[in-house]
C-alpha positions in Angstrom: 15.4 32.9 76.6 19.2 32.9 76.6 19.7 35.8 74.8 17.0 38.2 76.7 18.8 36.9 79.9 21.8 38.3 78.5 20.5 41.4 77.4 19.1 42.6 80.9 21.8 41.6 83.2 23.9 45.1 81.3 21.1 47.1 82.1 20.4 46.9 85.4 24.2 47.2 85.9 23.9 50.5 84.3 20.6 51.4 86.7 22.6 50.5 89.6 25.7 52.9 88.6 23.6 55.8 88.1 21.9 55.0 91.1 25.0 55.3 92.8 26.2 58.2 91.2 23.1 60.1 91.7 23.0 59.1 95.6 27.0 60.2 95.8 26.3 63.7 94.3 26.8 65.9 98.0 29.1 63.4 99.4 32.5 64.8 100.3 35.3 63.2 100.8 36.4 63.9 104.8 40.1 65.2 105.6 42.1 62.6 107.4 45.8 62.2 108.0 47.6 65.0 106.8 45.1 66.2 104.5 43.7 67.4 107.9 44.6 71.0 108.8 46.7 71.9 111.7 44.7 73.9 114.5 46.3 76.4 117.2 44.5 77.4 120.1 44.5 78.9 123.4 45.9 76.4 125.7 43.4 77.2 128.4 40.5 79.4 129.1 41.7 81.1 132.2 43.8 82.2 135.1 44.6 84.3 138.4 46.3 85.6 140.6 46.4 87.3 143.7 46.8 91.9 143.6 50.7 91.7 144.0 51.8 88.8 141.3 54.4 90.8 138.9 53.6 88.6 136.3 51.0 86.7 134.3 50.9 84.1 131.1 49.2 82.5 128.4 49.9 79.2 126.4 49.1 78.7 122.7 49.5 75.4 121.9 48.5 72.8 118.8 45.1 70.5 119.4 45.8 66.7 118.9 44.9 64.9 115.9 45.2 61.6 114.5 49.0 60.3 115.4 50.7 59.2 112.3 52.2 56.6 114.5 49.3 54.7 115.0 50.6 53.6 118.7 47.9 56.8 120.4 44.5 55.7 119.4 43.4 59.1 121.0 45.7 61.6 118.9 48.9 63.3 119.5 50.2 66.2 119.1 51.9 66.5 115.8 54.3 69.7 115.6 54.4 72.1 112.3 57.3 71.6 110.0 57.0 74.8 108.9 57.4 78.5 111.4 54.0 80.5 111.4 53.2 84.0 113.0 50.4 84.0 115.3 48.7 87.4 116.0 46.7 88.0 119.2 45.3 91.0 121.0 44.1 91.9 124.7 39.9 92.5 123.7 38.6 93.3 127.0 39.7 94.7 130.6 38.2 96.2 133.5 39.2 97.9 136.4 41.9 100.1 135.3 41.6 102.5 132.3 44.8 102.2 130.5 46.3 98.7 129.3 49.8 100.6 130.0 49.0 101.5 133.4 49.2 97.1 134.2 50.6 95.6 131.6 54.4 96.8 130.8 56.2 94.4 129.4 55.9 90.7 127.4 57.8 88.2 126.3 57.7 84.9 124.4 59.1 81.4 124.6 58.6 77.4 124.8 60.1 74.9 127.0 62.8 72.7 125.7 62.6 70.0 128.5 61.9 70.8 132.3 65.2 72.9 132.9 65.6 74.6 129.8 63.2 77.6 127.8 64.3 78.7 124.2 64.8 81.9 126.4 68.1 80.1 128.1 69.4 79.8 124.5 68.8 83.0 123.1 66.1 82.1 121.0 64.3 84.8 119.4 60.4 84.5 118.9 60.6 87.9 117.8 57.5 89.2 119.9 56.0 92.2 118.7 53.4 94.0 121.5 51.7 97.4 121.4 50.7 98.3 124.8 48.5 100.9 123.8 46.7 99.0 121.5 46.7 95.7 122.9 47.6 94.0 119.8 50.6 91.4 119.4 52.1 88.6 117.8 55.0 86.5 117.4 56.7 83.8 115.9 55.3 79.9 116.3 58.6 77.7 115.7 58.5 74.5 113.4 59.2 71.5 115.6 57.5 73.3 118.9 54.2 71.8 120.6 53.4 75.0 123.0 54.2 78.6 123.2 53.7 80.8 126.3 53.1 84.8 126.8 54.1 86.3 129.7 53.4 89.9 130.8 54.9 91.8 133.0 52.9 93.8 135.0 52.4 96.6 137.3 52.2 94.4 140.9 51.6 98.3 142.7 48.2 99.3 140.7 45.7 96.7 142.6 47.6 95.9 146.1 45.4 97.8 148.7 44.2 96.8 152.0 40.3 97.0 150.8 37.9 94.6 150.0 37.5 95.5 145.9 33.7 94.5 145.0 34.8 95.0 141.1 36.0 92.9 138.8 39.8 93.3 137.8 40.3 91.2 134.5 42.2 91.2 131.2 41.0 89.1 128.2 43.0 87.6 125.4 41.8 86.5 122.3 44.1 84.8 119.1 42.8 87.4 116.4 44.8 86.0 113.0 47.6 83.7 111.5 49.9 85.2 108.6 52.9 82.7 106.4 50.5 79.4 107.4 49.7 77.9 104.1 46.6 76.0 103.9 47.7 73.4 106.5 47.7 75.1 109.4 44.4 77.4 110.7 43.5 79.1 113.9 40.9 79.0 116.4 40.1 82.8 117.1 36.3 82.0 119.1 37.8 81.0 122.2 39.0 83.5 125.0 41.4 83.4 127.7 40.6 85.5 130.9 42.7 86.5 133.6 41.5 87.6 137.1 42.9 90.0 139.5 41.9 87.9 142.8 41.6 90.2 145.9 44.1 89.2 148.9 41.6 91.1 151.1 39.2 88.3 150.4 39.3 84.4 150.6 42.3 83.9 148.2 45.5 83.8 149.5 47.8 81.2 151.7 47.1 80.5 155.2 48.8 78.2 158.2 47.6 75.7 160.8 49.3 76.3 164.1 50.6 72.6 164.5 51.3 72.7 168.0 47.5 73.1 168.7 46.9 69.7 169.1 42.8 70.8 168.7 43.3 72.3 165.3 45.6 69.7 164.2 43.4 66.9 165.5 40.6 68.7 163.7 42.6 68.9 160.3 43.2 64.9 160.5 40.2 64.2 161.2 38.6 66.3 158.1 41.2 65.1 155.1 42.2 62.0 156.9 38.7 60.8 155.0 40.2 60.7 151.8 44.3 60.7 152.7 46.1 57.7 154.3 48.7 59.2 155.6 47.1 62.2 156.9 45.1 59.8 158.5 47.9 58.3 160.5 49.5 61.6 160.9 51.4 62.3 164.4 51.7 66.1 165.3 55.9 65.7 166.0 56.3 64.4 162.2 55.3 67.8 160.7 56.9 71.0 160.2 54.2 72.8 158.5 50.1 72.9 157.2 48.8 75.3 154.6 46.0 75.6 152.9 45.0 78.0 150.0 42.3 79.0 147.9 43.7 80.0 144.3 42.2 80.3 140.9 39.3 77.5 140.3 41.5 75.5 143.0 41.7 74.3 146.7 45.1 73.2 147.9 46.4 71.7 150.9 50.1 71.0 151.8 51.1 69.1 154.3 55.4 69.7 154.9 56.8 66.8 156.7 59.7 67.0 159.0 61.0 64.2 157.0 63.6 64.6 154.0 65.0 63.0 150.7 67.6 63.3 148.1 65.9 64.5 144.9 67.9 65.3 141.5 66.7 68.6 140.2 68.5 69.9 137.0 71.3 67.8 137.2 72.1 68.7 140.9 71.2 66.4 144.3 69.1 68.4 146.2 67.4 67.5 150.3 64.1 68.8 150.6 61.2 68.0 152.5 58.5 65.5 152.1 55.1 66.8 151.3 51.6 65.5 151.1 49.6 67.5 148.7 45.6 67.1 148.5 44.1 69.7 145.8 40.4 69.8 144.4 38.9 72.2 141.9 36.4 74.8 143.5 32.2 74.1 142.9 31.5 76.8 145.2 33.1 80.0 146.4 31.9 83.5 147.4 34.7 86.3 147.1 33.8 89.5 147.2 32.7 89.1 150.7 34.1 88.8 153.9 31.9 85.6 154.6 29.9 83.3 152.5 30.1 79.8 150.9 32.7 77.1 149.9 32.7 73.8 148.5 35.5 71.7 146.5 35.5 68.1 144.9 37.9 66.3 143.1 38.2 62.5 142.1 40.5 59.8 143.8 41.8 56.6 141.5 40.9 53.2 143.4 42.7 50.6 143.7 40.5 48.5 141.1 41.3 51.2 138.8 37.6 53.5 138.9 37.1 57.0 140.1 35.3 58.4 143.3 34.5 61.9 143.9 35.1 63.6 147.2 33.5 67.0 148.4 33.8 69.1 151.2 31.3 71.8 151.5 30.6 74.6 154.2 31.4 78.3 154.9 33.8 80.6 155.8 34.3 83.9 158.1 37.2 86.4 157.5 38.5 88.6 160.1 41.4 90.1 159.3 44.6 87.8 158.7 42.0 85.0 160.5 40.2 82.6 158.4 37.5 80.3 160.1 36.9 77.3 157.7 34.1 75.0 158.4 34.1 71.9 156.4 31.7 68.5 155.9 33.9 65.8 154.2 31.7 63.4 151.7 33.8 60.4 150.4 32.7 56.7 149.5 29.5 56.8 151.4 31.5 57.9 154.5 31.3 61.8 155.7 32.8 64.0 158.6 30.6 65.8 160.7 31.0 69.6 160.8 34.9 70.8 161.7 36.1 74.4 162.1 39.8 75.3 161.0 41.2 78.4 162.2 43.7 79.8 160.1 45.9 82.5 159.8 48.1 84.4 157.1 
């Protein structure tokens, strides 16, 4: 009995391995660490600006992964040790019929901290762009997190004084990566678009009179709902109100008589006090000279959760004039309907 004990414990050790070895057949082993390639994309999917911007840009940056650290459980971005060329190329545009007759110039660099570009010390990216063939590329420095393209364009060919029902737009796609080894690869699906946004429409940068106490009273009481201090806002502490619709956003900027001592660049410097309240556009109609609006955004409580706010409602233009009516939803509390009058 001993022996034939002994004798079958080897074989079904030897069942078990091939087991195993048959069930691990298709397994492969996944790429972590730095066995993990290095991936550049387009830093965003899109932009605008309004008919008379000179310029435009793009940023191609690096996409987290794991942090050798250990100390950002969800990734960091870990910069290339070695200098690749990215190529990119402008795919698709509409409403001109010559790239040349918008785009005339571009050029390429990163920021070293918040004063300083590579541009400031003379270093070369060496950006190569064909503006009759759309087609560029440049260089993506070792060491470098983020590289932006700027064009310069043609701020003449779309400023008019009409209502444009077309689409203006220039898209931008990464196309190929050359010197990258097998550690570093590219993402060439995605697209960054950028709008021509018509000044004749909603877009654009209006004022509150501040000494109408009914439009001020009315501008309180609609972003007081989810502002403190706008809330408690008197009249005679404010120098200035605007609002603006922009690309995908909704700003508000509130300029306080009220000044302080900030260090910008190495330099003391007295400016203003501002209250800022933004929120990323749901709604908006812009080819028209009246339609729809609504904005949300989310507000940190004090417990540390996030609550949405929205204001919805429509707008009229007439001329430089912009008649905003806006419901406020916040917390289970809302405004009732307020009209804005606003002008360029």
């Amino acid at each position: 009995m001993k022996r034939l004990r002994h004798f079958m414990m080897p074989a079904l050790a030897l069942l078990a391995v091939s087991a195993c070895s048959k069930r691990n057949d298709n397994v492969v082993t996944p790429n972590v660490g730095d066995k993990f390639p290095q991936i550049i994309n387009l830093a965003d999917e899109g932009d605008g600006g309004l008919e008379d911007e000179d310029k435009f840009s793009f940023k191609v940056g690096l996409i987290d992964r794991a942090d050798p650290s250990g100390e950002n459980l969800e990734g960091a971005i870990v910069p290339l040790k070695k200098a690749v060329r990215v190529n990119f190329a402008v795919t698709h545009f509409e409403g001109f019929n010559k790239l040349s007759d918008y785009i005339k110039e571009a050029k390429a660099f990163y920021e070293i901290d918040d004063c300083t570009t590579s541009e400031d010390k003379d270093i070369d990216l060496k950006l190569n762009f064909d503006v009759n063939t759309g087609k560029g590329s440049f260089e993506f420095p070792a060491g470098v997190e983020e590289v932006e393209i700027e064009f310069e364009t043609n701020d003449a060919l779309f400023d008019d004084d009409v209502l444009n029902t077309d689409d203006r737009k220039i898209e931008i796609q990464l196309t190929g990566i050359d010197n990258a080894g097998t550690n570093v690869t590219l993402n060439t699906a995605n697209k960054f678009e950028y709008e021509v946004l018509d000044d004749e429409s909603v877009f654009g940068e209006y004022e509150i009179d501040v000494n109408n106490a009914t439009q001020f009273n009315s501008f309180v009481q609609l972003f007081g709902l989810i502002n403190e201090d706008v809330k408690n806002l008197k009249a005679a502490d404010v120098e200035e109100i605007k609002i603006e619709f922009a690309y995908n956003e909704f700003k508000a900027v509130i300029t306080l008589k009220e000044t302080e001592q900030v260090e910008e660049c190495g330099e003391m410097e007295e400016v203003n006090k501002e209250i800022e309240i933004e929120g990323g556009i749901e709604e908006l109609d812009t080819k028209t000279l009246a339609g729809a609006v609504e904005f949300a955004d989310d507000i940190e409580q004090e417990d540390g959760t996030e609550a949405e706010f929205k204001y919805s409602g429509e707008f009229t233009l007439n001329g430089k004039n912009l008649v905003l009516t806006l419901k406020g939803e916040y917390n289970d509390n809302e405004t009732e309907e307020i009209t804005l009058n606003l002008n360029k």
